[in-house]
C-alpha positions in Angstrom: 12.6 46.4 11.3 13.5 44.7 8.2 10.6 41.6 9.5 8.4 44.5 9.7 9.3 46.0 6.2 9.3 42.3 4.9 5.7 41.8 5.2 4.6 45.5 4.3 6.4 44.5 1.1 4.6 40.9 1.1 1.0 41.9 1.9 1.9 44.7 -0.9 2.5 42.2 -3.2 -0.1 40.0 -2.3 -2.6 43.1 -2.7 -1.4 43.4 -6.3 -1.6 39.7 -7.4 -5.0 39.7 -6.2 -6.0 43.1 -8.0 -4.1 41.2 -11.2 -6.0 38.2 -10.4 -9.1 39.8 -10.9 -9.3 40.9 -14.3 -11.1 38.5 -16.8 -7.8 37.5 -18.6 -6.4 36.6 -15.8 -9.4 34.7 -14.7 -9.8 32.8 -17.9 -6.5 33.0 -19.7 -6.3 31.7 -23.3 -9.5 31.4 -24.7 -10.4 28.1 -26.8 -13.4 26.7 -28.5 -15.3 23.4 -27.5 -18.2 22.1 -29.4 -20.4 25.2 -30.0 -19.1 26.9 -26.8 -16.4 29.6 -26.2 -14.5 28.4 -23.0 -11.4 29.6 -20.9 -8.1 28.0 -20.4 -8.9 25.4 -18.1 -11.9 24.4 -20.7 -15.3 26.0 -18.6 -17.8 27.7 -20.7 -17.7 31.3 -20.3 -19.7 34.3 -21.7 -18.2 37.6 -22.9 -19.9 40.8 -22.8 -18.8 44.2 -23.5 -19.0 47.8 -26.2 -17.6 48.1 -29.4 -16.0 51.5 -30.3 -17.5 53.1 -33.3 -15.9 53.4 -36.6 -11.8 54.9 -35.8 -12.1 57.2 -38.7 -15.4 58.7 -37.5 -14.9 58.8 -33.6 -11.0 58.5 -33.4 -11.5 61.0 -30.0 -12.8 57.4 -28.2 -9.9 55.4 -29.7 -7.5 56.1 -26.3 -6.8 54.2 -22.7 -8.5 56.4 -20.6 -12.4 55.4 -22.3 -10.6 51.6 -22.7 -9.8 51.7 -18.6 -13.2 53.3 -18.0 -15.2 50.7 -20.0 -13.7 48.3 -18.1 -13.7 49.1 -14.6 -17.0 51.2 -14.9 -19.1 50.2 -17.3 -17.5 46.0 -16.4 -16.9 45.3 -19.8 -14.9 42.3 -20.4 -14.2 42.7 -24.1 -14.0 45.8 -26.5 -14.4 46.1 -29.7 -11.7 47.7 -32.5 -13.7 48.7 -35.3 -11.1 49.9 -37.4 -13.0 50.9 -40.6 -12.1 50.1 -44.1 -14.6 52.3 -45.7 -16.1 56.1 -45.5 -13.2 58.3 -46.1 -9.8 58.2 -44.4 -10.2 54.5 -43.9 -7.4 52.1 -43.1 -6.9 51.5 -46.7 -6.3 55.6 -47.2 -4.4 56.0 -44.6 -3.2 53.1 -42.6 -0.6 55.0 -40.1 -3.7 57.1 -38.8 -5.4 53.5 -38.5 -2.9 51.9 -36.5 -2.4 54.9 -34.5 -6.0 54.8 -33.2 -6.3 50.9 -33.0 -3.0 49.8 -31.1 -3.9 51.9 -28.3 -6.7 50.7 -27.7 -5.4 47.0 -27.7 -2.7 47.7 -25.4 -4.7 49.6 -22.8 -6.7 46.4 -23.1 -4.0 44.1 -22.4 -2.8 46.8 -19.7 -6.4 46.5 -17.8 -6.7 42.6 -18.4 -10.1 42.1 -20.5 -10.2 41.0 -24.0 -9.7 43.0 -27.2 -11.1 42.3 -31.1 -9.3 43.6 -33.4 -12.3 44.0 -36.2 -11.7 44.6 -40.2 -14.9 46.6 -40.7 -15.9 46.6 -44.0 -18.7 45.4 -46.1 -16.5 44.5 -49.1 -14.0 42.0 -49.8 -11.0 43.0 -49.6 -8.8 39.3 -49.4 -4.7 40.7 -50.1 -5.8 43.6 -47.7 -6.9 41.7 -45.2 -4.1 38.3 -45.6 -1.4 41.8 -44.8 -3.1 43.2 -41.8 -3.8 40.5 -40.1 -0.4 38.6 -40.4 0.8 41.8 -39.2 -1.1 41.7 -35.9 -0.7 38.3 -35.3 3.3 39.0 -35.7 2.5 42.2 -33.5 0.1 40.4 -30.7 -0.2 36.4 -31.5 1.7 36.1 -27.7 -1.4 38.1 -26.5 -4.2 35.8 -24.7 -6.4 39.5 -24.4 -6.7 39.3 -28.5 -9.7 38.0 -30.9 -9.4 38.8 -34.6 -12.7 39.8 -36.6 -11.9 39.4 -40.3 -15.0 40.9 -42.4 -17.2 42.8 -40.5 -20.3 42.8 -42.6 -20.5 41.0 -45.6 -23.1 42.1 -48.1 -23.6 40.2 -51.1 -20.6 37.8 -51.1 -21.8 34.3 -50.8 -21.0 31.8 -48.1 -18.7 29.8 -50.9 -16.7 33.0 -51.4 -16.0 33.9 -48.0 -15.2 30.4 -47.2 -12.3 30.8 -49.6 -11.4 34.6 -48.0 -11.8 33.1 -44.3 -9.3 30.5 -45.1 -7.1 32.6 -46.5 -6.9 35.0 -43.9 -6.9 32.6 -41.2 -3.9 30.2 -42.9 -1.8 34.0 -42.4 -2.9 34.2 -38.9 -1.8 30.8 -38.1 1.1 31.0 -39.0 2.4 33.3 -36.2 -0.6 33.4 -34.1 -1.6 29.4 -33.2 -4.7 29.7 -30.9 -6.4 33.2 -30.7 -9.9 32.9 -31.6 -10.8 34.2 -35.3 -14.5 35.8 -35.8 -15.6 34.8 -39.2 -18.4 37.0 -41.0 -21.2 35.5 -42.3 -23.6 36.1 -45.7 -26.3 39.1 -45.9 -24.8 41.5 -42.7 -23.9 38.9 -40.4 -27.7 37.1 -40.4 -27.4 34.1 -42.8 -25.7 31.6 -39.8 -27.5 28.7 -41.4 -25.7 29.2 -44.4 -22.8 28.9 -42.0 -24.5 25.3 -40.7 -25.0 23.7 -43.4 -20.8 23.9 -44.5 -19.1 25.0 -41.6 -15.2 25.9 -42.6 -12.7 22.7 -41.6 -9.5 22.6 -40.9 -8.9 25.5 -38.3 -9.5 25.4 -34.3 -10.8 28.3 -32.6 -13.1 29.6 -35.0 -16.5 31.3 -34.3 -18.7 32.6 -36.5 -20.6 35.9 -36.0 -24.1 37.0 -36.1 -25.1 41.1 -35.9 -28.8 41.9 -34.8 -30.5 45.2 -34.3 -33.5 44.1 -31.8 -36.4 46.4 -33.5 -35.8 44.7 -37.2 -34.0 41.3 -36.1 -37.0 39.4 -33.8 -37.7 35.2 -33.4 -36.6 34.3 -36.9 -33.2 35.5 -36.2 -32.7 34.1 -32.6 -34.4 30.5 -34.2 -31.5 30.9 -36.6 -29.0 31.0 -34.3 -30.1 28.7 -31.9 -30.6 26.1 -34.9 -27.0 26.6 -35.7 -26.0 26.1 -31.7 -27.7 23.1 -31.9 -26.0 21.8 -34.9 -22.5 22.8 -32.7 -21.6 26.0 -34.6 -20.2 28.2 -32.4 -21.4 31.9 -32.4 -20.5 35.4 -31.3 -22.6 38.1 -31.3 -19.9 40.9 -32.3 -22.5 43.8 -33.3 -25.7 44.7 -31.2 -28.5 46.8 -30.3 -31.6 47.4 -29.7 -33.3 49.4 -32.3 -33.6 49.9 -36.0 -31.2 48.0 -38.1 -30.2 51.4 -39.6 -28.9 51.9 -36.1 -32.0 54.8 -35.5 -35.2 54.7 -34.8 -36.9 53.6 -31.2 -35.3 51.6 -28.3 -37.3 47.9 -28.3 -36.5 47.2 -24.6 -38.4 44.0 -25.4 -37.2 42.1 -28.3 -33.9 43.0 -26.6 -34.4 41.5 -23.5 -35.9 38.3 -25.8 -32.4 38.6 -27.0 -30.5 38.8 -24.0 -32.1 36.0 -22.5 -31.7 33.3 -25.7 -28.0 34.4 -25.4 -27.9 33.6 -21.9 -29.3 30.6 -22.0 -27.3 29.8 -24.6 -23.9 31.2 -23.4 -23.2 33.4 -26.4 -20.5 36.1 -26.5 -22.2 39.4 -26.8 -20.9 43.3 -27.8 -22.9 46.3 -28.1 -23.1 49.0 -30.7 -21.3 51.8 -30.4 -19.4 54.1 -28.5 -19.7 56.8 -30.2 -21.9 60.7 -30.2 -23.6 60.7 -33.3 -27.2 62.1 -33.2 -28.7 58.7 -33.9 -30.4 56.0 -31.3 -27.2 53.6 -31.4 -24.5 55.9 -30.5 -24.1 55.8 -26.5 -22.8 59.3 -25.7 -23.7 63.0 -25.5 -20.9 65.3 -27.9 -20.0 66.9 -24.7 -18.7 63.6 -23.0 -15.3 63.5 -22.9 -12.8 61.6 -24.9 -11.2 59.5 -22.0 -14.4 58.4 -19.6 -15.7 59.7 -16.2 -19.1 59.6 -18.4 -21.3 60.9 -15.5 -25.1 59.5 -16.3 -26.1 62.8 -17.7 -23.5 62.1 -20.4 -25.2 58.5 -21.5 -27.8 58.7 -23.5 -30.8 55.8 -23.3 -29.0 52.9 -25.2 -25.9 53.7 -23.6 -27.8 53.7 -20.4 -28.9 50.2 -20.9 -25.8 48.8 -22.2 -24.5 49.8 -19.0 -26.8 48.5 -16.7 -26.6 45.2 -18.1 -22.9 45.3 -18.5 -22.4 45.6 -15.0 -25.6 43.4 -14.3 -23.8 40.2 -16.5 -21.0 40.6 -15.8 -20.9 40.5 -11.7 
């Protein structure tokens, strides 16, 4: 009897270390950067693909484990995006409890399901003290946590690469110092487009860097993937961190094909990509219906068209 119940319990246990096995952090662990490529523990190339939430302070509703476990095990996404914002009203800066409260949820239901998490500052100012606080406080909070990537400036505007050179290294020195290896997103000039900027004086100093690039497929065509294939070439590592396929103003019609030109350079390439938003806004790049619930089970009827793409090719990638 207690042979029988010993390998009940054993094949048990096996069961579950193989369920574990099988998420992507278990797969790939600490995540490091090589060269221009983001690779896992054991130093293999690997691409990351998954949905960003929309804003926290517009669609808090989405901001909860149950749409976090569904992305993942549904929808396959291996990383999801934070976008705690730091503009519109009741930001993170006006009220920073109801921030947290919608953000560390979301990166503990990531942890809990195994795929990656980025914690994103999304703004389109800078704000440098801010920033140096909040993100020594989540490296202190989750620096032991392989699942986490910080973002530090979402969108720059009109700051110039000089200046966030000198923000990036501050924020990053803070990080550092409790958090050794996580990789760090760092903004770029002009919404994320001007990577060459980034090429021709990459920061130095730091390991684990990459640098990001937004595109909205309708507006951002060849001279944007040239861009970023240029700064490849020249070893810059990039990470698409904001995407879709239409307007830049985040309306306007689906371009299937500039975005499959775009999936396919990234591909190639083996770029990190994450797509915008999950959110139910009456505009092309939100991905849900109002009526679809807060916490998944989004039946297709619930999706609307660019949700219904980023599904497809979530779960087409990422196999």
């Amino acid at each position: 009897m207690k042979k029988t119940l010993f390998l009940i319990v054993a094949a048990m246990l096996s069961i579950a270390t193989f369920a574990k096995k099988d998420t992507p952090v278990s797969k790939w662990g600490q995540l490091q950067v090589k060269g221009a490529q983001l690779c896992d523990q054991d130093g293999k190339p690997l691409v990351l693909r998954g949905a960003s939430l929309g804003w926290h302070n517009l669609w808090p509703r989405f901001y909860n484990p149950g749409a976090v476990k569904w992305l993942a095990e549904d929808w396959n996404a291996t990383v999801i995006r934070a976008a705690m914002g730091i503009m519109i009203e009741d930001n993170y800066l006006e009220n920073p409890q109801f921030a947290l409260q919608c953000v560390e949820p979301v990166v503990k239901a990531a942890i809990k399901q195994g795929v990656y998490v980025i914690i994103d500052w999304h703004s389109h100012s800078l704000l440098k003290d801010e920033a140096v606080k909040f993100f020594g406080e989540m490296a202190q909070t989750y620096g032991n946590c392989p699942n986490v990537i910080y973002e530090i400036y979402n969108e720059p505007v009109e700051d110039s690469w000089e200046s966030l050179k000198d923000y990036s290294s501050a924020v990053i020195s803070e990080i550092r110092k409790y958090d050794p290896d996580n990789v760090i997103l760092v903004g770029c000039p002009h919404w994320d487009q001007d990577i060459h900027l980034v090429a021709e004086s990459p920061l130095k100093g730091f390991d684990n860097l990459m640098y990001t690039v937004h595109f909205y497929a309708a507006t951002h065509k060849q001279y944007l993937r040239d861009r970023v294939e240029a700064a490849v070439a020249k070893g810059i590592p990039v990470f698409i961190s904001e995407c879709a396929s239409m307007d830049a103003s985040g309306d306007g019609k689906i371009d299937e094909g500039e975005w499959g030109e775009w999936i396919k350079m990234l591909e190639k390439n083996k770029i990190s990509w994450v797509c915008w938003s999950v959110s139910d806004k009456n505009e092309t790049c939100s991905m849900l219906l109002p009526r679809a619930k807060a916490t998944g089970g989004w039946t297709v009827d619930l999706i609307k068209p660019w949700g219904k793409i980023v599904r497809r090719d979530l779960q087409k990638y990422n196999r």
